[in-house]
PDB file of the backbone (N, CA, C, O) and the ligand in Angstrom, with CONECT records:
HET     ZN  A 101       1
ATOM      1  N   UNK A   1     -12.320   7.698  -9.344  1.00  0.00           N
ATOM      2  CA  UNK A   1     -11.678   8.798  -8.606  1.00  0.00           C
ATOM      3  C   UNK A   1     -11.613   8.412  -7.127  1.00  0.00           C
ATOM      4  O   UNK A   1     -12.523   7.899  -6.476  1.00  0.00           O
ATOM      5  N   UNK A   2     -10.327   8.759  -6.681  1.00  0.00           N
ATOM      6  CA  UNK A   2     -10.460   8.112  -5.176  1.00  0.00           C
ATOM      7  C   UNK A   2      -9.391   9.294  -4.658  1.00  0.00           C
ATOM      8  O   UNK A   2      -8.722   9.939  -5.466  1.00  0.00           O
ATOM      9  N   UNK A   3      -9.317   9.492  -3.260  1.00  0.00           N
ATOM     10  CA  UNK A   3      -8.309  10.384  -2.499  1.00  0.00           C
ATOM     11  C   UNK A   3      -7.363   9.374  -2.689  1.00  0.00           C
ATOM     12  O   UNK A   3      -7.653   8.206  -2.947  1.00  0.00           O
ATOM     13  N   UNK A   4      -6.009   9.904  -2.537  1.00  0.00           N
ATOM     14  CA  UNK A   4      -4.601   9.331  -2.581  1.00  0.00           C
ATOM     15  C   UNK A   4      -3.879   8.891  -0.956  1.00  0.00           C
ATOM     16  O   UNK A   4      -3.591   9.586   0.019  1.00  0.00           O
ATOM     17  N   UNK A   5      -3.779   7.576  -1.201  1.00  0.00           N
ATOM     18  CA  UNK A   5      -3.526   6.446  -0.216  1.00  0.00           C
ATOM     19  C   UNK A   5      -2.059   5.957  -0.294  1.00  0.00           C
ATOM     20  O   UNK A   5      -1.814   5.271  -1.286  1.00  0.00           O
ATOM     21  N   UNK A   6      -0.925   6.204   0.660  1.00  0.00           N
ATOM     22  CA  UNK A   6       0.005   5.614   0.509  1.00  0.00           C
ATOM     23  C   UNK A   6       0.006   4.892   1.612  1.00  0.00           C
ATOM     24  O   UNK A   6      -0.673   5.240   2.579  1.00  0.00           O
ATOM     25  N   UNK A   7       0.773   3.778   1.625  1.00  0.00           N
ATOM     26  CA  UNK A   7       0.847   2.606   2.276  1.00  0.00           C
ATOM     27  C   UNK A   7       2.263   2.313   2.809  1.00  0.00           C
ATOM     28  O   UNK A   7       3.093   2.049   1.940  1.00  0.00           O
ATOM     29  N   UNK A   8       2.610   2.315   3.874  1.00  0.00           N
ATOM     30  CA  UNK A   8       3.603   1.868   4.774  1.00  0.00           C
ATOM     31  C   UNK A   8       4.513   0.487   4.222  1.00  0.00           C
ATOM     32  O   UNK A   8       4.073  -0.651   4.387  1.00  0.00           O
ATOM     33  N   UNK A   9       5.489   0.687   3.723  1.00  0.00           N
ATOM     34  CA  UNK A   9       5.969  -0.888   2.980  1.00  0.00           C
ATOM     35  C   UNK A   9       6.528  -1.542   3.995  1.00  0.00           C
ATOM     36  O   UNK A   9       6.703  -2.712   3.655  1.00  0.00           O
ATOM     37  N   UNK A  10       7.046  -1.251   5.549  1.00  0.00           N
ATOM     38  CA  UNK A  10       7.421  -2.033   6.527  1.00  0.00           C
ATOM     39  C   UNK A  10       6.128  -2.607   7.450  1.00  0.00           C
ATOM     40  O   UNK A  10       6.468  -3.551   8.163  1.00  0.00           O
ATOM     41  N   UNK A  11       4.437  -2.141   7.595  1.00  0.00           N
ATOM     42  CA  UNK A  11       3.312  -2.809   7.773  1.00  0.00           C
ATOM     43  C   UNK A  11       2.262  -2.827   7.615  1.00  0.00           C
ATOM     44  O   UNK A  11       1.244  -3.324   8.097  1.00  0.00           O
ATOM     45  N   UNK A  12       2.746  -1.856   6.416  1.00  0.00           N
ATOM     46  CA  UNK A  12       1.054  -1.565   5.980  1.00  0.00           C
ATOM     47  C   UNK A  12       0.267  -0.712   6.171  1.00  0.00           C
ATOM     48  O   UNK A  12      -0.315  -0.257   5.186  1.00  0.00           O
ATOM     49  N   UNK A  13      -0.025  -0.205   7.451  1.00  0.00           N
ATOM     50  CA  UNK A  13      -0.886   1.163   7.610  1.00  0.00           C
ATOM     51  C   UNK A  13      -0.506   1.980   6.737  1.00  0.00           C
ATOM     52  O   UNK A  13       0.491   1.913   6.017  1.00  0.00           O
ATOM     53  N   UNK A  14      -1.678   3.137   6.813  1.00  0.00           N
ATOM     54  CA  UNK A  14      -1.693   4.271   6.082  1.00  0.00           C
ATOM     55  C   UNK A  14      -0.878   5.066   6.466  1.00  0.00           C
ATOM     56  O   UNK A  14      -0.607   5.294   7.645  1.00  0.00           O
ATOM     57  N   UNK A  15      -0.333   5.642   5.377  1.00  0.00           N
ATOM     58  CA  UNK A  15       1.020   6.509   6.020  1.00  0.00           C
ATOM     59  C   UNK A  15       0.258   8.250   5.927  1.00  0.00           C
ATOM     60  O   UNK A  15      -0.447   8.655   5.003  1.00  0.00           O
ATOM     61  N   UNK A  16       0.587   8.877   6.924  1.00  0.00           N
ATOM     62  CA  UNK A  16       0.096  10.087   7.365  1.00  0.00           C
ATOM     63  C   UNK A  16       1.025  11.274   6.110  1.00  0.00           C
ATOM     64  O   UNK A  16       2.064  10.744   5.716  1.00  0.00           O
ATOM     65  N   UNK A  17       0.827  12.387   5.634  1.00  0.00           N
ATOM     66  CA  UNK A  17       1.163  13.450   5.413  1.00  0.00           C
ATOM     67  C   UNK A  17       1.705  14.481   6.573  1.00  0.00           C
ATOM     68  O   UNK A  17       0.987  14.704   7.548  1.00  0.00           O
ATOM     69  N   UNK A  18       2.853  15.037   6.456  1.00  0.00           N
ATOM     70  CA  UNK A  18       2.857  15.917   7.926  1.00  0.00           C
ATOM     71  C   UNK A  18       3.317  16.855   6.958  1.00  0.00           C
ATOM     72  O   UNK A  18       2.320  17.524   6.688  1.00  0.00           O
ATOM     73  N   UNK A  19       3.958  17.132   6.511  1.00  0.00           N
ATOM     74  CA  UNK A  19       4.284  18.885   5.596  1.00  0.00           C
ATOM     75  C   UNK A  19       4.369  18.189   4.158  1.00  0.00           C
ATOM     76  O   UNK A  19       4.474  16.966   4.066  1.00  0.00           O
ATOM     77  N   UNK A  20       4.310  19.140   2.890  1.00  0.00           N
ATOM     78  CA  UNK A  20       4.287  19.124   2.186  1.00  0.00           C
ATOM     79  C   UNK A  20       4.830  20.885   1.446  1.00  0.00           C
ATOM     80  O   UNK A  20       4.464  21.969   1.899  1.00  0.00           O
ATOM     81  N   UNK A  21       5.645  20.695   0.391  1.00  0.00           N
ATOM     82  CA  UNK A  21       5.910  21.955  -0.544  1.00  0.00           C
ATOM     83  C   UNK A  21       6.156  21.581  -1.686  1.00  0.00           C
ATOM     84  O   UNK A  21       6.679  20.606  -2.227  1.00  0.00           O
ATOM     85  N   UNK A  22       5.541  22.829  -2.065  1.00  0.00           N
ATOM     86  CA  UNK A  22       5.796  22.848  -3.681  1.00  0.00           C
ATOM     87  C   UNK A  22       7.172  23.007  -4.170  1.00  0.00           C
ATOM     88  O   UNK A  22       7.690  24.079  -3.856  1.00  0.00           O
ATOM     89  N   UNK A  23       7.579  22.546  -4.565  1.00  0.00           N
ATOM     90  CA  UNK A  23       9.348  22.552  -5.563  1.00  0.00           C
ATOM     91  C   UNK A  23       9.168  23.891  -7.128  1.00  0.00           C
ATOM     92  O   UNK A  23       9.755  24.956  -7.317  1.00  0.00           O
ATOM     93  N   UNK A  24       8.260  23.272  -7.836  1.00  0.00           N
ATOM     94  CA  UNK A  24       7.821  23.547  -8.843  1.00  0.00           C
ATOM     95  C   UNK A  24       5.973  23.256  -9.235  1.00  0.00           C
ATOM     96  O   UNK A  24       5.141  22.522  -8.700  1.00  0.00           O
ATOM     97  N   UNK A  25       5.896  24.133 -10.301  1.00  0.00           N
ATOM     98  CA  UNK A  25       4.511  23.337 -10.948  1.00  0.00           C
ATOM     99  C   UNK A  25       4.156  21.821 -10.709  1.00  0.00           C
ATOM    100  O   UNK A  25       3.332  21.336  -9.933  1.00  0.00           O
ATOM    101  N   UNK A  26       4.711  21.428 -11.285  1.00  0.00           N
ATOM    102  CA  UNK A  26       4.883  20.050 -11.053  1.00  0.00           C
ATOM    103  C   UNK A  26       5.191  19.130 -10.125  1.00  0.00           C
ATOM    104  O   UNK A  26       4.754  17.979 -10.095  1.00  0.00           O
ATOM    105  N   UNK A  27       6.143  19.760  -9.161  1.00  0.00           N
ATOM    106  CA  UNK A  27       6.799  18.947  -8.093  1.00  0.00           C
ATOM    107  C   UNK A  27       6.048  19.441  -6.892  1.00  0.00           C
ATOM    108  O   UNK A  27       5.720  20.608  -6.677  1.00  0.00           O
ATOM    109  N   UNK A  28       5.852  18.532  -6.241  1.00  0.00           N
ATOM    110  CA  UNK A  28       5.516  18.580  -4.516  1.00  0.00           C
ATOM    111  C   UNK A  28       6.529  17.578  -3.809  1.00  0.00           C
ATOM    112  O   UNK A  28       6.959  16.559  -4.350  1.00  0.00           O
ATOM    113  N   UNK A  29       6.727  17.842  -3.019  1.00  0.00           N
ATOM    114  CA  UNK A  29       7.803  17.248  -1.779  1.00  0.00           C
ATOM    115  C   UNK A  29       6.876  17.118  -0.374  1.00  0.00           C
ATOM    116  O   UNK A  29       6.339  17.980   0.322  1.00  0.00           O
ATOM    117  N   UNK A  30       6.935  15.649  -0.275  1.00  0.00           N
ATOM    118  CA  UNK A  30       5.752  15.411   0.962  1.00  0.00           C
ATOM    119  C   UNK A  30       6.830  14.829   1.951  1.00  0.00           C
ATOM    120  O   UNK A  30       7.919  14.287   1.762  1.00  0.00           O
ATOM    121  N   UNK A  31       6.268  15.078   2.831  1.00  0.00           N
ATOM    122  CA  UNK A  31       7.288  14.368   4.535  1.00  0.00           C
ATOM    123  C   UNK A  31       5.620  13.248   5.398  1.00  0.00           C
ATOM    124  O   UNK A  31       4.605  13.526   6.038  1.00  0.00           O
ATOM    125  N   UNK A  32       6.308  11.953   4.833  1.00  0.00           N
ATOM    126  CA  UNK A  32       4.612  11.124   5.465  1.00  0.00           C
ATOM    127  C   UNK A  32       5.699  10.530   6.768  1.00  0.00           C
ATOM    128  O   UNK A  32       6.862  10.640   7.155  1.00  0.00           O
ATOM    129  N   UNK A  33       4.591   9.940   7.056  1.00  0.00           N
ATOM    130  CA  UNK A  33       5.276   9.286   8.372  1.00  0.00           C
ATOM    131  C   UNK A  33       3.871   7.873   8.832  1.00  0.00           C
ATOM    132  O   UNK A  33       2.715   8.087   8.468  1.00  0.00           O
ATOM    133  N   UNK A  34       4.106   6.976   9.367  1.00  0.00           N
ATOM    134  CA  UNK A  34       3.385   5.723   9.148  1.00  0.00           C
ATOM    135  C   UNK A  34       2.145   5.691  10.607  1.00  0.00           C
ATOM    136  O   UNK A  34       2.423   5.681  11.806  1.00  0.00           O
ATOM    137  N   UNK A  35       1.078   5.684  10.098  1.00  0.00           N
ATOM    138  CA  UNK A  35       0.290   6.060  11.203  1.00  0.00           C
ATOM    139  C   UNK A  35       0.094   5.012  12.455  1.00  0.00           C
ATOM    140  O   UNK A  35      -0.709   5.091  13.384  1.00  0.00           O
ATOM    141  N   UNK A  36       1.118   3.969  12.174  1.00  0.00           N
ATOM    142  CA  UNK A  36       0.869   2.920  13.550  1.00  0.00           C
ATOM    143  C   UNK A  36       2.145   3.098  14.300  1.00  0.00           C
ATOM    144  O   UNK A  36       3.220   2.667  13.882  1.00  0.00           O
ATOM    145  N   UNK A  37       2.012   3.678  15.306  1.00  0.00           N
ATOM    146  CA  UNK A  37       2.942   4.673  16.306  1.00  0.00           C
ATOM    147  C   UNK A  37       4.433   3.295  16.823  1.00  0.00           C
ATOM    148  O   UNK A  37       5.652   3.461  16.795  1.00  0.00           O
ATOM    149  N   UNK A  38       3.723   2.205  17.184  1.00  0.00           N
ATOM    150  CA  UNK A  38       4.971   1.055  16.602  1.00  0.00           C
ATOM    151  C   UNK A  38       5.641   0.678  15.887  1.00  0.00           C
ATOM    152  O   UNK A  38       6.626  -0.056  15.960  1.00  0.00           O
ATOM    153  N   UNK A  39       5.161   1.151  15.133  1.00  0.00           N
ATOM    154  CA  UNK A  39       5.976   1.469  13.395  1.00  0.00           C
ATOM    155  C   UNK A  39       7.102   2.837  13.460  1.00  0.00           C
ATOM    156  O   UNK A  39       8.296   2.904  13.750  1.00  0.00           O
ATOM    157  N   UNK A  40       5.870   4.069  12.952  1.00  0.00           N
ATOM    158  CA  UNK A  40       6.596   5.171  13.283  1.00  0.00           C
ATOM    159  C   UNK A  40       7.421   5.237  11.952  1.00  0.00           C
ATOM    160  O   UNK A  40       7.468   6.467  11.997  1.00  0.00           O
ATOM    161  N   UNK A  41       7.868   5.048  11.207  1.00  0.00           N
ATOM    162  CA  UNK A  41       8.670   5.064   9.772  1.00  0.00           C
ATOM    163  C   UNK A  41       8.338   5.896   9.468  1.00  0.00           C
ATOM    164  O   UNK A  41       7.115   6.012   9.552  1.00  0.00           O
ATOM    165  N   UNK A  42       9.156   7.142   8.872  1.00  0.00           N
ATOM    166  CA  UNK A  42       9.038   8.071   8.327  1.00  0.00           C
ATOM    167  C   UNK A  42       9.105   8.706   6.894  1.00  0.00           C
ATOM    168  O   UNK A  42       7.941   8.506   6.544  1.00  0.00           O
ATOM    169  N   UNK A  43       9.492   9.116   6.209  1.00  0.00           N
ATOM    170  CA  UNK A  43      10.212   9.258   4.614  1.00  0.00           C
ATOM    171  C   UNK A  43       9.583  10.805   3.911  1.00  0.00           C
ATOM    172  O   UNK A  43       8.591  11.510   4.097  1.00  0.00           O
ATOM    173  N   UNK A  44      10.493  10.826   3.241  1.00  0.00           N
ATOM    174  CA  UNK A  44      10.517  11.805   2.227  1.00  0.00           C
ATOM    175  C   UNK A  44       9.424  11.397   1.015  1.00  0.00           C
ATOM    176  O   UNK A  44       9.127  10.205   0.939  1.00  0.00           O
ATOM    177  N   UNK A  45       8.991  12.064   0.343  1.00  0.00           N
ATOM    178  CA  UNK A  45       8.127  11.902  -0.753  1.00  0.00           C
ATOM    179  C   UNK A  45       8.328  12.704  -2.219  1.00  0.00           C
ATOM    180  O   UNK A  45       8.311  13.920  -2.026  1.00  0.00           O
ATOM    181  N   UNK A  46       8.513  12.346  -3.635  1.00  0.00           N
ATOM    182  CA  UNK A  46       7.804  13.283  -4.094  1.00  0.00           C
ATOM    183  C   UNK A  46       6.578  12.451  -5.057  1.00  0.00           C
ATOM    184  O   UNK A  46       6.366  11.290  -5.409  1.00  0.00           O
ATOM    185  N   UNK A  47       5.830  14.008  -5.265  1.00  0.00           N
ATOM    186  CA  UNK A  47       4.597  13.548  -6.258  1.00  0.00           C
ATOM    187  C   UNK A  47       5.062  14.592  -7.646  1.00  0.00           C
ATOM    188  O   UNK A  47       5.502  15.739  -7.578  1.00  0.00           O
ATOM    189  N   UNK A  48       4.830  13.862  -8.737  1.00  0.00           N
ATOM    190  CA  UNK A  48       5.253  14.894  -9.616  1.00  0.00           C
ATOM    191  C   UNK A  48       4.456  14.292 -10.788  1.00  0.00           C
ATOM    192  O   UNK A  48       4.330  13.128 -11.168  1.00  0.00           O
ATOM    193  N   UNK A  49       3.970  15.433 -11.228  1.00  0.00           N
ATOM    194  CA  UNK A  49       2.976  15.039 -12.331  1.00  0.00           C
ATOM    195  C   UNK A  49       3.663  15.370 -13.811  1.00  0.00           C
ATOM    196  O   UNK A  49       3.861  16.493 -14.275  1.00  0.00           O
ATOM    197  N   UNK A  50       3.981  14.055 -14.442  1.00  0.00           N
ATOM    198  CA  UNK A  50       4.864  13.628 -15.593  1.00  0.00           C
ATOM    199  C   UNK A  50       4.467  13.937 -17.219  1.00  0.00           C
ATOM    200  O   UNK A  50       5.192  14.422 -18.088  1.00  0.00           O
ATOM    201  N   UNK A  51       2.890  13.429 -17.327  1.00  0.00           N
ATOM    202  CA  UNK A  51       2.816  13.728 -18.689  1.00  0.00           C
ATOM    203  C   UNK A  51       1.106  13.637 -18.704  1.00  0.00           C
ATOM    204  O   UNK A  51       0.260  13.082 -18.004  1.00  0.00           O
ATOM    205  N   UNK A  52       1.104  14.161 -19.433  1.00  0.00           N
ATOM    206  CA  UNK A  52      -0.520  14.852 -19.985  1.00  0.00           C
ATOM    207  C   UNK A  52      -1.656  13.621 -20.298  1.00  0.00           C
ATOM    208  O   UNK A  52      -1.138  13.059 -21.263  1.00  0.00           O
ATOM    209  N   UNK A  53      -2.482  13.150 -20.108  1.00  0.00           N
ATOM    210  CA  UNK A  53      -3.506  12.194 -20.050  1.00  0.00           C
ATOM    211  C   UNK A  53      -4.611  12.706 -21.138  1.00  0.00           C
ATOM    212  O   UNK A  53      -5.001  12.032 -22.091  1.00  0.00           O
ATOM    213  N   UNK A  54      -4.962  13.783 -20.873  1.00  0.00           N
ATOM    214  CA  UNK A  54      -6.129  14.934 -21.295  1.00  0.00           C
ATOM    215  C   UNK A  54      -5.640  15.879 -21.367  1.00  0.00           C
ATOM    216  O   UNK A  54      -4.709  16.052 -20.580  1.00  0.00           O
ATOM    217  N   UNK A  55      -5.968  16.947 -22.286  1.00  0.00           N
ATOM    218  CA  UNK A  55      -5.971  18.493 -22.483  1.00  0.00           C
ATOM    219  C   UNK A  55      -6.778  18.821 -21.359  1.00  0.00           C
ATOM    220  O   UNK A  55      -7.679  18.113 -20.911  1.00  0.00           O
ATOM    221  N   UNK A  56      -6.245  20.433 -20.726  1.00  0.00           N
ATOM    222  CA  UNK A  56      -7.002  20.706 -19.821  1.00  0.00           C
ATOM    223  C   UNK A  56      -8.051  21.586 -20.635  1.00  0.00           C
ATOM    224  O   UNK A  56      -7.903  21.942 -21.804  1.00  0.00           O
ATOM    225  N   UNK A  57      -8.910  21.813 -19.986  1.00  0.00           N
ATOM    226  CA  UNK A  57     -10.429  22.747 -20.746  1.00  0.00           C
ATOM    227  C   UNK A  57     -10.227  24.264 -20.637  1.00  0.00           C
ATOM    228  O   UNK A  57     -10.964  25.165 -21.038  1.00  0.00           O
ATOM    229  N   UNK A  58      -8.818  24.341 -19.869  1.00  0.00           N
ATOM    230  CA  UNK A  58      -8.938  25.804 -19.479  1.00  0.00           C
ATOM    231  C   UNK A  58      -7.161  26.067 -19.540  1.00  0.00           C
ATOM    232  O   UNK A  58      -6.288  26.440 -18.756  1.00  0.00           O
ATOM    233  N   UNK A  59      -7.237  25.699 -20.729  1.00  0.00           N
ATOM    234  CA  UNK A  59      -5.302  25.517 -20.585  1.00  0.00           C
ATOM    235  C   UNK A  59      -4.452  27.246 -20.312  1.00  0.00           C
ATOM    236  O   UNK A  59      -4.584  28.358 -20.823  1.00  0.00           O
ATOM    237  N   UNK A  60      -3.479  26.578 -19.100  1.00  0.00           N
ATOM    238  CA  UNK A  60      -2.387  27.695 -19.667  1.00  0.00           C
ATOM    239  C   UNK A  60      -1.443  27.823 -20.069  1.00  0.00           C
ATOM    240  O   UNK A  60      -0.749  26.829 -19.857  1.00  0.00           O
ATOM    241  N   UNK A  61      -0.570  29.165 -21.010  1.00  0.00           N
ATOM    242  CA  UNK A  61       0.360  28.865 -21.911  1.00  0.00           C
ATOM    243  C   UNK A  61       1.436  28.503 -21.285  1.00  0.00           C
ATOM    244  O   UNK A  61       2.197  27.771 -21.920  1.00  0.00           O
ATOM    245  N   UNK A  62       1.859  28.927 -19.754  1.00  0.00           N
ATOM    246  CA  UNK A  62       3.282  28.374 -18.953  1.00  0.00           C
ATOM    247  C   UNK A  62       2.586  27.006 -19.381  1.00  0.00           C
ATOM    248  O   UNK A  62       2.366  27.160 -20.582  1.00  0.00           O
ATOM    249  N   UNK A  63       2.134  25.760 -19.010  1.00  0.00           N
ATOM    250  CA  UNK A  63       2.229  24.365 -18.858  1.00  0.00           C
ATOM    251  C   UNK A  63       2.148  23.776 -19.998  1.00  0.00           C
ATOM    252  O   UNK A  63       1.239  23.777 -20.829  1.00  0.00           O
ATOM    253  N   UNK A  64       3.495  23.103 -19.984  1.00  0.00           N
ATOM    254  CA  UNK A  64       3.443  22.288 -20.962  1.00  0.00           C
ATOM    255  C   UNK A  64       4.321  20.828 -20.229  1.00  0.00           C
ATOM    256  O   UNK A  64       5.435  20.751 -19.711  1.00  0.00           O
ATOM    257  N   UNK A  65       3.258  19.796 -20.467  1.00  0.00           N
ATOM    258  CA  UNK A  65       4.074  18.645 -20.312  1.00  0.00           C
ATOM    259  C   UNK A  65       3.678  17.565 -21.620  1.00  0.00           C
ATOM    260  O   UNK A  65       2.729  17.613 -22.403  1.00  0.00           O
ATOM    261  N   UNK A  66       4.837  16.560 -21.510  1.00  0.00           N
ATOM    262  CA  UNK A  66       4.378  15.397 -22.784  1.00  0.00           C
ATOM    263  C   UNK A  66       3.453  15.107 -22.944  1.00  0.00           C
ATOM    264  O   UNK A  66       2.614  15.294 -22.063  1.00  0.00           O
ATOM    265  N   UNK A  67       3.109  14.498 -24.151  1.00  0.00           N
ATOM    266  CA  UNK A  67       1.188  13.931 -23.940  1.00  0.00           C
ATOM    267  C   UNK A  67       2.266  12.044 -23.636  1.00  0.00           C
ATOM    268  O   UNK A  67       3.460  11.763 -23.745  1.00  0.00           O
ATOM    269  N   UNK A  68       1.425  11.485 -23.373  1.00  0.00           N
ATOM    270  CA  UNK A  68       1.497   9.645 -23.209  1.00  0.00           C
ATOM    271  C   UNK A  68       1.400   9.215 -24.513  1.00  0.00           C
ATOM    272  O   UNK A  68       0.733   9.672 -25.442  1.00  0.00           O
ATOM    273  N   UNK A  69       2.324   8.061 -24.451  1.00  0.00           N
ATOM    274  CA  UNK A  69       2.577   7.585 -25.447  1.00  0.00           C
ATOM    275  C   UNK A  69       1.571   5.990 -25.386  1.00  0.00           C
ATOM    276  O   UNK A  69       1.207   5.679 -24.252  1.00  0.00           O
ATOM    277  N   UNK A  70       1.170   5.087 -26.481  1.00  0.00           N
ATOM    278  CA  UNK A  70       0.598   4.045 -26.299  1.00  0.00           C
ATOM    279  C   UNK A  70       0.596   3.259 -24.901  1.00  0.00           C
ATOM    280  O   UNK A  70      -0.238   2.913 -24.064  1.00  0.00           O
ATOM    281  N   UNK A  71       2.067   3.158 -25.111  1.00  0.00           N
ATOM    282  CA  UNK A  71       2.278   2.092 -23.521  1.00  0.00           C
ATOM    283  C   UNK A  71       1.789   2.777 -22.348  1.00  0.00           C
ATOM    284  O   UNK A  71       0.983   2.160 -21.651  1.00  0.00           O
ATOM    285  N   UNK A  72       2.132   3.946 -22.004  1.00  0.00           N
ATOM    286  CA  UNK A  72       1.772   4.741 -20.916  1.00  0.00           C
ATOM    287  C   UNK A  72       0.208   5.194 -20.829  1.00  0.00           C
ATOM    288  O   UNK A  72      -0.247   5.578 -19.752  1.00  0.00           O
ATOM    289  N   UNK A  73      -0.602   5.136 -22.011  1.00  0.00           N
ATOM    290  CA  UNK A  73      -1.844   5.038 -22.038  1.00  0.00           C
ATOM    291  C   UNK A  73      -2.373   4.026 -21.717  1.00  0.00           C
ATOM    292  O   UNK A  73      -3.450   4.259 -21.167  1.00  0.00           O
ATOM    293  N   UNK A  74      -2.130   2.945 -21.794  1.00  0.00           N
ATOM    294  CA  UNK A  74      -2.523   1.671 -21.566  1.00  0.00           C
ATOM    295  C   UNK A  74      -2.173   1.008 -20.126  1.00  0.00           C
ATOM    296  O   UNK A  74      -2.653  -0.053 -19.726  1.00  0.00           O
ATOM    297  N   UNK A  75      -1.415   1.677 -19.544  1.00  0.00           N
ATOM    298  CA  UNK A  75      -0.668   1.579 -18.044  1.00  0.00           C
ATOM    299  C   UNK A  75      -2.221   2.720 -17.243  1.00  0.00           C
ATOM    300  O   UNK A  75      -3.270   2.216 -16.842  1.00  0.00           O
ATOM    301  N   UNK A  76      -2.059   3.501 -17.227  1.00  0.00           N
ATOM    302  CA  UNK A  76      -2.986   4.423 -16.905  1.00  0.00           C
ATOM    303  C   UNK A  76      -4.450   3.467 -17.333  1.00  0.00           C
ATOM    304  O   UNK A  76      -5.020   2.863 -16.425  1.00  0.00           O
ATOM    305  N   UNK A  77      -4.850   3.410 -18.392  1.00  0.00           N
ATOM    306  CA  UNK A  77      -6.345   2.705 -18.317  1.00  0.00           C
ATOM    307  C   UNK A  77      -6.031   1.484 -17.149  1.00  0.00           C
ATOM    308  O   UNK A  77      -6.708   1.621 -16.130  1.00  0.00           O
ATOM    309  N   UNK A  78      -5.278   0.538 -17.158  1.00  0.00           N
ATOM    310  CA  UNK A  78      -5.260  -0.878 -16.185  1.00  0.00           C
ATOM    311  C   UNK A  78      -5.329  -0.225 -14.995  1.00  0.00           C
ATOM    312  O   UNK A  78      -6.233  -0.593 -14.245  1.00  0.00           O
ATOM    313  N   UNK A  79      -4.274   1.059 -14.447  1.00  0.00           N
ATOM    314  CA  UNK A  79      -4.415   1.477 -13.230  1.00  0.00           C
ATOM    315  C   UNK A  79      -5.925   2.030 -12.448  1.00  0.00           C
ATOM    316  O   UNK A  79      -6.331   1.962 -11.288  1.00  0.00           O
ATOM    317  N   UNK A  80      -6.468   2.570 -13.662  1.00  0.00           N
ATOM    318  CA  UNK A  80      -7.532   3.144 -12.837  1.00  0.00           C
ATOM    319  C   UNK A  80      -8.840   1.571 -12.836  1.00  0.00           C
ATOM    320  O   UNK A  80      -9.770   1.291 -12.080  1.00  0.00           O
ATOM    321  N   UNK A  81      -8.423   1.071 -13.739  1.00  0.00           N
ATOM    322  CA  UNK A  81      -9.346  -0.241 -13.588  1.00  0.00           C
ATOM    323  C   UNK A  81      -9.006  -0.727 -12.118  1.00  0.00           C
ATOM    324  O   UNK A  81      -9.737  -0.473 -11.160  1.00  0.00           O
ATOM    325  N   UNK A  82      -8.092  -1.286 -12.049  1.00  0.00           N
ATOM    326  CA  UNK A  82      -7.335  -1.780 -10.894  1.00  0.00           C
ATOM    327  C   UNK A  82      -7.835  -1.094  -9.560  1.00  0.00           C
ATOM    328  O   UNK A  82      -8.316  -1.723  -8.617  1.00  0.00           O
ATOM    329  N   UNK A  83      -7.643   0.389  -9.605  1.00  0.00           N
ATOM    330  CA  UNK A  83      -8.107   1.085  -8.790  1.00  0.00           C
ATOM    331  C   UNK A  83      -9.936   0.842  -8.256  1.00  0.00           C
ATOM    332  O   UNK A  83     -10.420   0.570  -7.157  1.00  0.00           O
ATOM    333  N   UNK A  84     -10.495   1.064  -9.456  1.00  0.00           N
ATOM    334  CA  UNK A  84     -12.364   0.936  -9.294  1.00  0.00           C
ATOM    335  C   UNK A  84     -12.437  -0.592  -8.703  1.00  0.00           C
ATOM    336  O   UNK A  84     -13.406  -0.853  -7.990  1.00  0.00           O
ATOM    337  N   UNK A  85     -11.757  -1.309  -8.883  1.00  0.00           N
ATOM    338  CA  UNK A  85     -11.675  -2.626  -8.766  1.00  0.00           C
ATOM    339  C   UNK A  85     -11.500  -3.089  -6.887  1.00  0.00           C
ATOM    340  O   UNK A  85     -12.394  -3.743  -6.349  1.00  0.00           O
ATOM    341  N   UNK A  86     -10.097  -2.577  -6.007  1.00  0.00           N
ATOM    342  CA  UNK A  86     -10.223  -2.313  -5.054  1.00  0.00           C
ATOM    343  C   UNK A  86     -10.965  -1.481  -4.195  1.00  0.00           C
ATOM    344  O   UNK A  86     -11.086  -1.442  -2.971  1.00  0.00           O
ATOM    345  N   UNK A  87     -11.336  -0.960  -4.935  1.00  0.00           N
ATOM    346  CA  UNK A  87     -12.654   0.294  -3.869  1.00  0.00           C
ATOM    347  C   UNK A  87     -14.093  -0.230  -4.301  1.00  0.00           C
ATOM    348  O   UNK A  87     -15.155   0.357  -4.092  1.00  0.00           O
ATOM    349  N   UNK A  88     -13.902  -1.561  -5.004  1.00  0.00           N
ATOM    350  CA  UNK A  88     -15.134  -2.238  -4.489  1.00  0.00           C
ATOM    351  C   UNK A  88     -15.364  -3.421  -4.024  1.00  0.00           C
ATOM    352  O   UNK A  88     -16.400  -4.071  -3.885  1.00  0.00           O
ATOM    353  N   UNK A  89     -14.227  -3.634  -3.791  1.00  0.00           N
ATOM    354  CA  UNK A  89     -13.822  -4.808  -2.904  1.00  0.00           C
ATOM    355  C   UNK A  89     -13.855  -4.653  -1.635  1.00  0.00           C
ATOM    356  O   UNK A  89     -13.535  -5.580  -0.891  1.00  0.00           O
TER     357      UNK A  89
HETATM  358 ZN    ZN A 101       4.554   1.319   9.307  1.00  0.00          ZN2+
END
């Protein structure tokens, strides 16, 4: 488990959050902008949460998304490996 890190693709720094809204359940719409002021790059974002990993423990009847299919299960296990992997590096 780690906080969510996006990365500047013109140098790298951490790119800042400045507003964010909800669209839907699912959808958020973020406005980041690149925290090395020489940079300055800005962009639009979204985050949208696609398909089901786990049942929730406390489900409700509005949400319903896909469950993952093999491949997408197996994408998800490497990612979070990948992930534990850099945060101990
Ligand atoms: Zn930048």
């Amino acid at each position: 488990m780690s906080t969510y890190k996006m990365v500047c693709p013109h140098c790298s720094s951490r790119m800042r959050i400045r507003t964010s809204e909800g669209r839907h359940i699912f959808l958020r719409v973020a406005y980041l902008q690149c925290t090395t002021e020489a940079c300055g790059w800005s962009v639009r974002a979204e985050f949208e949460m696609t398909h089901e990993l786990s049942p929730s423990g406390m489900p409700n009847p509005d949400v319903h998304l896909p469950g993952v299919n093999q491949e997408l299960r197996q994408a998800a296990l490497t990612t979070e490996k990948i992930t534990a992997e850099s945060a101990r590096a």
